[in-house]
C-alpha positions in Angstrom: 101.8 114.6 82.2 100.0 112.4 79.4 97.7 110.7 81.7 97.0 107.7 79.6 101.0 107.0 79.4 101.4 107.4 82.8 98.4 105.1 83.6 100.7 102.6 81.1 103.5 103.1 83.0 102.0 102.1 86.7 99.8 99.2 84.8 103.2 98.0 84.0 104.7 98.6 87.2 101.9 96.5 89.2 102.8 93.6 87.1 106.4 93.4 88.0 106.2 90.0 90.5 107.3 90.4 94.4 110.9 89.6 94.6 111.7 90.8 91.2 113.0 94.0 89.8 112.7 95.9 86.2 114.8 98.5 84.4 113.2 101.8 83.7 114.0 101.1 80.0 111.9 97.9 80.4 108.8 99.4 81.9 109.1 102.2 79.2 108.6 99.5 76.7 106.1 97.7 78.1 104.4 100.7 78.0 104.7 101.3 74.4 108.0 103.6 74.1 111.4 102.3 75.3 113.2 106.2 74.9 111.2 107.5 77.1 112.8 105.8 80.6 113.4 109.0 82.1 109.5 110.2 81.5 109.3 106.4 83.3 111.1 108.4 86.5 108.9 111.3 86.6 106.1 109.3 86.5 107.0 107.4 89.4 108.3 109.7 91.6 104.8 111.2 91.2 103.2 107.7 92.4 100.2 108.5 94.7 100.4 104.8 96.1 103.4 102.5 96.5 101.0 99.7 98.3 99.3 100.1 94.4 101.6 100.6 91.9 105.2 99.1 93.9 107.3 101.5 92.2 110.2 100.5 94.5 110.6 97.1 91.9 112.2 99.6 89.4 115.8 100.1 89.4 118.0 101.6 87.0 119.5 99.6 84.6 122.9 98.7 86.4 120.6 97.7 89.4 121.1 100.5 91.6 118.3 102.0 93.5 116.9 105.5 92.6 119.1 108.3 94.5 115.2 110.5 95.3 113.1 107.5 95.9 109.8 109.1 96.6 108.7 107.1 99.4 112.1 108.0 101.4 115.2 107.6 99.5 117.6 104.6 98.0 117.9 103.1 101.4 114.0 102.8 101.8 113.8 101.5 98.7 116.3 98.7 99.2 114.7 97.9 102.5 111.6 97.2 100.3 113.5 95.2 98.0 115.0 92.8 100.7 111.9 92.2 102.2 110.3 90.8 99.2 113.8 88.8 98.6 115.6 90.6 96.7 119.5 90.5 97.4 122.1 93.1 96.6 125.5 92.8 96.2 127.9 95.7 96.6 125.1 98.5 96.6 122.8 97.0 94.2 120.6 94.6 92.8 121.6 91.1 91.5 120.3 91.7 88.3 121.3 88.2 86.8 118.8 86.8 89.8 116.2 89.4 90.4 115.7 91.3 87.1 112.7 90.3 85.4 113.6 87.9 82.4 112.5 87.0 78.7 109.6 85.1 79.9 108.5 87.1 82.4 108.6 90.5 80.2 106.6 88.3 77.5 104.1 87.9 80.1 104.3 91.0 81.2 103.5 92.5 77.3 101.1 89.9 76.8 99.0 91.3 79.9 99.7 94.7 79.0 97.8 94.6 75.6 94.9 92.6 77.6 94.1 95.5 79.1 
């Protein structure tokens, strides 16, 4: 594993506000390649802290909830979710309402290239 991408990828990950999600495809940009969602996924499922890097706040990018969630599978993660707000509707996220936006993945860029 590149370890400077995947640093990239959890840098992105912590900035994803409580009580919203992102797409894989949207943390993959922010971290400098938007093809590579799937290395996004490996990454994550390698996460050695979910209280660091909240890798629960990615979804795929119909809204649904990863199927091996490392920290205890697609019901854990959705447990997560709810308790930070986040509602589902018929299995998954309400992306219109809880999917990071415009602004917010702006912001999220911007703070990236801070670093």
């Amino acid at each position: 594993m590149n370890e400077n991408l995947a640093e990239k990828i959890y840098r992105a990950v912590r900035l994803i506000p409580s009580g919203k999600v992102a797409t894989y495809s949207q943390i993959a940009a922010l971290a400098g390649n938007c093809n590579l969602r799937r290395y996004v996924g490996n990454v994550l499922h390698q996460n050695p802290d979910n209280t660091i890097t909240p890798c629960h706040r990615v979804v795929n990018a119909k809204g649904y909830c990863s199927g091996s969630f490392a920290f205890g599978g697609p019901l854990v993660q959705q447990e997560k979710l709810e308790a930070e707000g986040v509602a589902f509707t018929n299995g998954h996220v309400d992306m219109e309402r809880f999917c990071i936006n415009g602004d917010d993945f702006e912001a999220m860029s911007l703070e990236m290239k801070d670093n």
